[in-house]
ZALUMZA-888774 format. One line per field, with one value per residue (C-alpha): residue number from 1; x negated, y negated, z negated. Coordinates in Angstrom, 3 decimals. Layout:
! ZALUMZA-888774
num	[NUM, ...]
x	[X, ...]
y	[Y, ...]
z	[Z, ...]
//
This chain:
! ZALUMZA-888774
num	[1, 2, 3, 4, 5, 6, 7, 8, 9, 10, 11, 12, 13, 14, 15, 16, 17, 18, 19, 20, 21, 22, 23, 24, 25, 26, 27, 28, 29, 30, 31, 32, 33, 34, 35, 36, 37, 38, 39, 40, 41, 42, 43, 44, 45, 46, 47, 48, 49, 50, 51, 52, 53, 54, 55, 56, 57, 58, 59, 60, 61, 62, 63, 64, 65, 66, 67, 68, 69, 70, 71, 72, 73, 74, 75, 76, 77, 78, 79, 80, 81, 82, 83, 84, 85, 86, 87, 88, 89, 90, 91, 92, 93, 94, 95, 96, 97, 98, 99, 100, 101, 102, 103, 104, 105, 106, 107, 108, 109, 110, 111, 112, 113, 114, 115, 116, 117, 118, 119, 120, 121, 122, 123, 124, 125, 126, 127, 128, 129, 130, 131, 132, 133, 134, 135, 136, 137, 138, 139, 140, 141, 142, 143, 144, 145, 146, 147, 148, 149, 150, 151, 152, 153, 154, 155, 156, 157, 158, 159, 160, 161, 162, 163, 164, 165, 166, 167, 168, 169, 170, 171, 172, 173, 174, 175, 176, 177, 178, 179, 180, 181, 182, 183, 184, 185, 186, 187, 188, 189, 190, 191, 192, 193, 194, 195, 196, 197, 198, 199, 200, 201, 202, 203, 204, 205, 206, 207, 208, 209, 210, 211, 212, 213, 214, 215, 216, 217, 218, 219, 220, 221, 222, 223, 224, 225, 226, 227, 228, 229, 230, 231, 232, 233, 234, 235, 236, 237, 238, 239, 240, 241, 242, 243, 244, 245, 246, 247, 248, 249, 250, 251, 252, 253, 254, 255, 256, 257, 258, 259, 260, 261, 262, 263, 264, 265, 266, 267, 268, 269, 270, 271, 272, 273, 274, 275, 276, 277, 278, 279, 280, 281, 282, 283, 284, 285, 286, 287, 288, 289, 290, 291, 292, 293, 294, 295, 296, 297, 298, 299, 300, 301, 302, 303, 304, 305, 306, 307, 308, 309, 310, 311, 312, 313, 314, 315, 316, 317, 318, 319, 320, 321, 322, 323, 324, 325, 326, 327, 328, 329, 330, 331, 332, 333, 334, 335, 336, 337, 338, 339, 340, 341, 342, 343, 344, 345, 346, 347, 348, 349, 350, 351, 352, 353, 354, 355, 356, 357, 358, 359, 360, 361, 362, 363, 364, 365, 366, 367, 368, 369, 370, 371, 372, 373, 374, 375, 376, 377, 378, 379, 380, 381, 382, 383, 384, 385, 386, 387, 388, 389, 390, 391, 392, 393, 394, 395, 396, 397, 398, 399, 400, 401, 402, 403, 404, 405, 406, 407, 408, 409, 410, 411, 412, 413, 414, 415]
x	[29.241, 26.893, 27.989, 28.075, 25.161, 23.192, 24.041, 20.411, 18.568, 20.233, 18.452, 15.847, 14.783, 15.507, 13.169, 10.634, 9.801, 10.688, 7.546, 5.152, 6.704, 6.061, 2.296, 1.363, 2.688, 1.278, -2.017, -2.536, -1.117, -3.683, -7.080, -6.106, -5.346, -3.648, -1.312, 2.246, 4.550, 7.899, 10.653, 12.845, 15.786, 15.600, 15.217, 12.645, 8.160, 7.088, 3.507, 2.027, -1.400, -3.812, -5.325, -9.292, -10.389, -8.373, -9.928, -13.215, -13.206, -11.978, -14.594, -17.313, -15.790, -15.429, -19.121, -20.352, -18.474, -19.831, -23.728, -23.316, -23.525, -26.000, -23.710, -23.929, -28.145, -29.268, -27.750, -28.449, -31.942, -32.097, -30.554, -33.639, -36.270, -36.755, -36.043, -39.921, -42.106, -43.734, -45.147, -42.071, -42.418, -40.053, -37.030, -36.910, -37.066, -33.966, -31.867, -33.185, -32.742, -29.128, -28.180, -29.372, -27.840, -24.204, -24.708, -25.494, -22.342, -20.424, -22.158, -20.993, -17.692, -17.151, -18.503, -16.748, -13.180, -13.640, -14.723, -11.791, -8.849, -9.828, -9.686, -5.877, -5.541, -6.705, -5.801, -2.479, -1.502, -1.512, 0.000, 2.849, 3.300, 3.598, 5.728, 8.999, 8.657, 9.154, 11.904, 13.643, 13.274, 14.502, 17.313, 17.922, 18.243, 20.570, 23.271, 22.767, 23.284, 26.186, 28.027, 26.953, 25.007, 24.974, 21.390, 19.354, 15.945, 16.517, 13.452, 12.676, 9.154, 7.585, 8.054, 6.451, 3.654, 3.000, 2.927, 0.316, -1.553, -1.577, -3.025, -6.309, -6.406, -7.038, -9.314, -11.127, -11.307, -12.692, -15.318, -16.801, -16.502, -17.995, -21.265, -21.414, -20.422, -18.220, -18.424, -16.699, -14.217, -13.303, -12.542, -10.373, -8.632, -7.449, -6.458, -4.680, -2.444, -1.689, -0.674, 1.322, 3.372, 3.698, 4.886, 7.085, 8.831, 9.071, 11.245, 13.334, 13.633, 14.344, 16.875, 18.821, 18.834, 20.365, 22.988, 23.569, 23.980, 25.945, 28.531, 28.666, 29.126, 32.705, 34.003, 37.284, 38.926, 39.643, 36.616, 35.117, 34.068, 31.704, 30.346, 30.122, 27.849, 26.041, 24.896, 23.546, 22.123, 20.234, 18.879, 17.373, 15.911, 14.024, 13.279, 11.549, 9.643, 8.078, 6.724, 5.545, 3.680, 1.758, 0.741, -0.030, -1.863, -4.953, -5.190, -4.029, -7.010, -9.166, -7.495, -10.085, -13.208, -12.414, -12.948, -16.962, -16.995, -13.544, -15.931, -19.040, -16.905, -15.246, -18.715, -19.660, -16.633, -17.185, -20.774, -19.744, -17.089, -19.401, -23.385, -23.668, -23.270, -25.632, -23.102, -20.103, -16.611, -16.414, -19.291, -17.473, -14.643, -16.470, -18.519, -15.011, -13.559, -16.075, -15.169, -11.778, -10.172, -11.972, -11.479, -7.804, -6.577, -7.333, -5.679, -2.266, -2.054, -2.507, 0.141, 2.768, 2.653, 3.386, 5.682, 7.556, 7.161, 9.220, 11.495, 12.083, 12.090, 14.614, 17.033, 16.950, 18.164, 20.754, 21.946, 22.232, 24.304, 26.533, 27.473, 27.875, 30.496, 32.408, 32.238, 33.711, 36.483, 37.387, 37.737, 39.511, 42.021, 42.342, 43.549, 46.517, 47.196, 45.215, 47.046, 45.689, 42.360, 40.939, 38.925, 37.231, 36.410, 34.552, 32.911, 31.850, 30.447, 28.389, 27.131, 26.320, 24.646, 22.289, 21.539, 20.249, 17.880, 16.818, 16.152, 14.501, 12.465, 11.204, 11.933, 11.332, 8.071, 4.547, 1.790, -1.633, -4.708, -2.424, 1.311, 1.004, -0.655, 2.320, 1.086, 3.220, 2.807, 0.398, -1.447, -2.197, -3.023, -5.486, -6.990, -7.276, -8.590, -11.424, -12.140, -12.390, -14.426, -17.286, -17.482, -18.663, -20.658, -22.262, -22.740, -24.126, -26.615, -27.432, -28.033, -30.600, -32.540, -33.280, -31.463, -29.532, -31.048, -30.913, -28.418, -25.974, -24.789, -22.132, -25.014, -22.981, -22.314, -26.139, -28.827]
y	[0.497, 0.704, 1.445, 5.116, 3.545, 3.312, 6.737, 8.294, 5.925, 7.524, 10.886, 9.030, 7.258, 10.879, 12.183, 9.669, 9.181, 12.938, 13.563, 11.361, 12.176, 15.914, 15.313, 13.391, 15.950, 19.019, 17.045, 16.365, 20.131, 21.841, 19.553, 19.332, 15.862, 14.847, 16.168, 16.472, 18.851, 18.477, 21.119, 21.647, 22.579, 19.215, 17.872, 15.649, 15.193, 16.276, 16.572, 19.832, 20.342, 22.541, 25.787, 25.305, 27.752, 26.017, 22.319, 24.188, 25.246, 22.462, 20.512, 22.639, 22.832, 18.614, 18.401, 20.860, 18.689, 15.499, 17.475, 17.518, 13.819, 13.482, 11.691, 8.852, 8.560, 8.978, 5.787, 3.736, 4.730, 3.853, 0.360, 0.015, 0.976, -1.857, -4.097, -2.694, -2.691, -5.425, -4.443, -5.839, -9.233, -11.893, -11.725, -7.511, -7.750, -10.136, -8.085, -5.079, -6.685, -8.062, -4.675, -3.285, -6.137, -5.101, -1.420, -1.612, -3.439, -1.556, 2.057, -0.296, -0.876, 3.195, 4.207, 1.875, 2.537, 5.900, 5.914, 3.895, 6.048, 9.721, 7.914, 7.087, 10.495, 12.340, 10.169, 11.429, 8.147, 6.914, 10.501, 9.667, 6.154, 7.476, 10.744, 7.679, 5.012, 7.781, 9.655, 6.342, 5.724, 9.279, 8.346, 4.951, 6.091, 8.605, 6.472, 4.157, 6.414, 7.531, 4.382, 1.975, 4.444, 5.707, 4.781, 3.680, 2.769, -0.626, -1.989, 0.303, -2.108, -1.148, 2.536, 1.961, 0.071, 2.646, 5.323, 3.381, 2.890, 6.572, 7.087, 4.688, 5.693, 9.504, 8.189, 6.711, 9.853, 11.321, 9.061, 9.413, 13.499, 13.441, 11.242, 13.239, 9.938, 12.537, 9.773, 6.861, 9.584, 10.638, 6.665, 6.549, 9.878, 8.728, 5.289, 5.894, 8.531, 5.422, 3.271, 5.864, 6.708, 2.472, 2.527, 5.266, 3.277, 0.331, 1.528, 2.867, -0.296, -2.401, 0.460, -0.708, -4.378, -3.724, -1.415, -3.995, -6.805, -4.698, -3.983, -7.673, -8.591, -6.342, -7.184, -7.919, -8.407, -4.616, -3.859, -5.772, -2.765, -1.739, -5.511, -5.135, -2.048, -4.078, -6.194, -3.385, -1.532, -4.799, -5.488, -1.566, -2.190, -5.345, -4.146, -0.979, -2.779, -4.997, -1.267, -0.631, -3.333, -2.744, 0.235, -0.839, -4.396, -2.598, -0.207, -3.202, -5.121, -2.368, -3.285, -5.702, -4.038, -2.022, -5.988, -5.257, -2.062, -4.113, -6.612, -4.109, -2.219, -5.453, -6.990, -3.996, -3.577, -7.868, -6.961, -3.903, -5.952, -9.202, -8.209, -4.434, -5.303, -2.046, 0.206, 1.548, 1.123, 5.253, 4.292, 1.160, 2.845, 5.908, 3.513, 0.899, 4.032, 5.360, 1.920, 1.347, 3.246, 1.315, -1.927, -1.353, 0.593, -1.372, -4.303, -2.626, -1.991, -5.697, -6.194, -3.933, -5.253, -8.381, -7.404, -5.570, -8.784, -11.173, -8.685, -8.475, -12.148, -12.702, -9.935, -11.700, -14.756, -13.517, -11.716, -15.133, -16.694, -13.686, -13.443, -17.371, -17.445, -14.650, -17.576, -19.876, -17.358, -16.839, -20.341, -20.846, -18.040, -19.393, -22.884, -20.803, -18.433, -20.079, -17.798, -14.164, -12.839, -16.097, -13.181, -11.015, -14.446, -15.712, -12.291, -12.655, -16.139, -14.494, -11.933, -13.834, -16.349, -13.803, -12.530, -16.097, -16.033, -12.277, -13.670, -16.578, -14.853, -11.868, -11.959, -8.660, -9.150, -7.326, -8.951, -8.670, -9.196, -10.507, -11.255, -14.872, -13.791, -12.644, -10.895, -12.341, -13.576, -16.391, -14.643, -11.682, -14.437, -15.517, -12.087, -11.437, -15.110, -14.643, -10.614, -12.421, -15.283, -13.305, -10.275, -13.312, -14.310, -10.798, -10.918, -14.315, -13.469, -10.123, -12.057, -14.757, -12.420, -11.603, -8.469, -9.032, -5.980, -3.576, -1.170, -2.513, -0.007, -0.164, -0.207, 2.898, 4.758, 4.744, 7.512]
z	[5.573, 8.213, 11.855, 13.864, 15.669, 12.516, 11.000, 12.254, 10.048, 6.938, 7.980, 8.906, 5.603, 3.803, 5.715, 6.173, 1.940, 1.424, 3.929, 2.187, -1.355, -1.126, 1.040, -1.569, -4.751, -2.508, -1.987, -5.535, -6.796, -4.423, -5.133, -9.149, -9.319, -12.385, -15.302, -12.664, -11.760, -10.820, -12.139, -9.794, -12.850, -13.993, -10.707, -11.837, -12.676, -16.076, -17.947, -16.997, -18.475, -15.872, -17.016, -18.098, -15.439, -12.606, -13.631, -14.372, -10.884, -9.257, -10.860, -9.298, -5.611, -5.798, -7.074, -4.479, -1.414, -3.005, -3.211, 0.015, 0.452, -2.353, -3.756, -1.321, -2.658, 0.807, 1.872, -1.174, -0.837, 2.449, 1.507, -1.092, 1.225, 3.389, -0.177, -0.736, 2.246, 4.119, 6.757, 9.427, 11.135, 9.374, 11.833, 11.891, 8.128, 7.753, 9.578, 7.289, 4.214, 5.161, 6.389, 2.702, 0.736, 2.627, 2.099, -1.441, -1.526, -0.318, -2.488, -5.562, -4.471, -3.557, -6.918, -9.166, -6.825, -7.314, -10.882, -11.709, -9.495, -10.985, -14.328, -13.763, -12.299, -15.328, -17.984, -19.837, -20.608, -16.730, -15.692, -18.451, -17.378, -13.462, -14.342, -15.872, -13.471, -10.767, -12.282, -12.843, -8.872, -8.375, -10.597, -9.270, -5.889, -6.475, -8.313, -5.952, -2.520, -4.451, -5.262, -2.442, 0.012, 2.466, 2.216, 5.486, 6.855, 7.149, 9.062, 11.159, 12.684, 8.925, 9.499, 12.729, 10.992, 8.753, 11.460, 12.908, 9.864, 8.813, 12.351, 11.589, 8.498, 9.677, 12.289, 9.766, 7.327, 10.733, 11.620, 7.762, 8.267, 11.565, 9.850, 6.846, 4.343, 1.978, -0.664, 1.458, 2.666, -1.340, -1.862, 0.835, 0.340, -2.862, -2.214, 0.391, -2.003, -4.547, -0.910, 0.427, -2.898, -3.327, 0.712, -0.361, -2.960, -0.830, 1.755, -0.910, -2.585, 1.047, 1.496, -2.119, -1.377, 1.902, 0.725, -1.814, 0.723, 2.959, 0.055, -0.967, 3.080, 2.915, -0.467, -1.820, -4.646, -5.544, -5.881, -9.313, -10.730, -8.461, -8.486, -11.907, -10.982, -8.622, -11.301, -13.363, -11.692, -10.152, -13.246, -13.384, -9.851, -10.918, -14.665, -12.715, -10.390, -12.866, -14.188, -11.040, -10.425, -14.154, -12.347, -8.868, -10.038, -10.412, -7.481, -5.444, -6.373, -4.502, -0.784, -0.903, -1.594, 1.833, 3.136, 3.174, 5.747, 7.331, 8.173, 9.316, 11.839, 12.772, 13.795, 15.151, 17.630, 18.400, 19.533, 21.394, 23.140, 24.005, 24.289, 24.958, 28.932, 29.635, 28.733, 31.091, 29.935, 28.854, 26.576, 24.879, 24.410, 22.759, 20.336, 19.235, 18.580, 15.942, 14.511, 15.262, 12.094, 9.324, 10.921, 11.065, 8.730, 5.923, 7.691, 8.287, 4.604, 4.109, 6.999, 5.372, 1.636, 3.308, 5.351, 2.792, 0.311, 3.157, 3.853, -0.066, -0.491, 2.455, 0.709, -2.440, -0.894, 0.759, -2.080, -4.147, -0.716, -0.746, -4.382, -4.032, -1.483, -3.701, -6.469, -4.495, -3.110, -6.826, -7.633, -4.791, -6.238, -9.335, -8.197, -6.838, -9.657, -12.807, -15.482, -14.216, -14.717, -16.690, -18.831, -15.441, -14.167, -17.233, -17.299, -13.847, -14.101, -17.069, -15.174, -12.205, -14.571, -15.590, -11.680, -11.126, -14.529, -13.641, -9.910, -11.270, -13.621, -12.036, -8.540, -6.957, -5.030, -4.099, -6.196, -5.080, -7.709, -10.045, -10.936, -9.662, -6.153, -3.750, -0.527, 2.115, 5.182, 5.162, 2.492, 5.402, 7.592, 5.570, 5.097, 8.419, 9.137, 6.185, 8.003, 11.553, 10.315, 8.154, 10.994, 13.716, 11.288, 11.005, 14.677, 14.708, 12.175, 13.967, 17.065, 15.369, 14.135, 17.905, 18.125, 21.690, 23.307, 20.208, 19.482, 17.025, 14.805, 11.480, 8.537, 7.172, 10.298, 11.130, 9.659]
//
């Protein structure tokens, strides 16, 4: 059991993923989003259809906000225009045409995103599939917290991760309100309510591995039937997160289309940073901050999947040394007493047999793109190496096309 010192992160971890649980639930109730409700009799999410004049009028107020943008046309057009015209010198032209190439890009990328998430939203079948894998975490969690809790935040660096993520995320939403780009701000709006339901579930799932490992830590012998529990309810854990991942596979994939305006704002800020020497430090500031959001934000989401994966990884591990040296403190018992409990230690070589397999099998894990892509550390690494590498290259490009003394301006962020 965890230490009086600890108790606060107990509260802490309640609080924390019943904040972004009910956020999320209000978020999607009050914009008509999807088929759930929760019942609060069965304490759990069920299928609720919405009325046909609630959709039919939440269909008209999203159309009218997304008018308002023309639908992001105004900046796809502008991407085509300089496509058609020849009437720049060579070098201005390059820069034009690269600039279109990357916003077209990136229109393609917002469209199909989009077009893709309000399909899982609506779709019955997706609602369905979202409505059990939740209620088995809700269930999970509770058996759990009641046999091995209490239940606490156990890395308290990825909550602080998060916090900082929300923040550039919201900075980000801000910076699209502020220039009118309704479209980018309705793709990032509802990714980020798949990532923060996923983040949810991950510190819920760090929090069962530790209470596991913390149990296993201060075992003895009277206490076999809650290992026997352990075991069970192990197997639920990693039988539910290979669900979950069925359902996160696909909105993971999308982390990486935010790599095109990742790198524009990156190369933006670089510039800012290195060649804008004519303006005062107020001024710097006031122009890395309009890009500071979307350079960031879609890094820390990288950063905590992978964090989340070690952390996961390093749990495992220590849950196969644990349950090892209780192995070898059996056999060590039955030298002594060889007659007693020959049938509870069979069973418990069988059931440890088939941790290993499960472990072996499907380790517990964040996939990214696919189930034999883990995002871990190196793999964020690389990301960021790959973001760093392309947004100098933006700059270097800029620069070549004799550019030094222009104002340098994010392609989306610019009328």
């Amino acid at each position: 059991m965890p230490g009086e010192g600890h108790n606060w992160r107990t509260p802490l971890l309640r609080w924390t993923v019943l904040g972004i649980g009910w956020s999320l639930y209000l978020f999607c109730r009050g914009c008509v989003i999807g088929q759930m409700k929760y019942d609060p009799r069965q304490r759990r999410l069920i299928i609720r259809a919405r009325g046909i004049l609630t959709k039919r009028l939440a269909l008209v107020i999203k159309l009218f906000v997304l008018l308002s943008d023309y639908f992001g046309l105004i900046y796809i057009l502008l991407a085509v225009f300089p496509l058609l015209g020849d009437t720049e010198d060579s070098r201005r032209k390059g820069r034009q045409i690269f600039q279109s190439l990357v916003t077209l890009v990136g229109m393609a990328l917002a469209y199909w995103n989009i077009g893709r998430l309000l399909y899982w939203l609506s779709s019955l079948g997706h609602n369905r599939s979202i409505v059990r894998v939740v209620n088995e975490v809700i269930r999970l969690h509770g058996l759990i917290d009641r046999r091995f809790g209490p239940l606490l935040l156990a890395d308290l660096h990825i909550l602080i991760v998060l916090v900082a993520e929300l923040h550039m995320t919201v900075l980000h939403l801000f910076n699209c309100l502020r220039f009118q780009m309704i479209l980018f701000l309705y793709n990032i709006v509802l990714l980020e309510v798949f990532f923060g339901a996923y983040m949810a579930y991950q510190l819920l799932l760090l929090s069962w591995l530790s209470s596991f490992s913390r149990f296993l830590q201060g075992y003895h012998r009277g206490e076999r039937s809650r290992l026997r529990r352990l075991f069970g309810l192990y197997a639920r854990v990693s039988n539910g997160h290979q669900a979950i991942m069925e359902l996160w596979l696909p909105v993971a994939t999308m982390l990486f289309s935010s790599i095109v305006v990742m790198v524009v704002d990156c190369a933006s800020i670089i510039h800012c940073i290195l060649f804008k020497h004519s303006l005062d430090m107020r001024q710097k500031w006031h122009e890395v901050l309009n890009h500071l959001g979307g350079c960031l934000a879609p890094l820390l989401r990288m950063l905590l999947i992978g964090l989340c994966n070690d952390r996961l990884a390093r749990l495992e591990h220590l849950l196969s040394l644990q349950l090892l040296g209780i192995d070898l403190g059996l056999e060590d018992h039955q030298k002594n007493d060889p007659e007693q409990e020959r049938s509870s230690a069979r069973q418990w070589r069988h059931l440890q047999i088939c941790f290993e397999l499960q472990t072996r099998a499907q380790p517990i894990r964040n996939h990214i793109m696919s189930v034999h892509q883990t995002c871990g550390g190196p793999f964020v690494l690389e990301f960021f190496f790959c973001t760093l590498v392309n947004s100098f290259s933006c700059v270097q490009y800029v620069l070549s096309m004799g550019t030094q003394s222009e104002k340098f301006q994010g392609f989306f962020y610019s009328r």
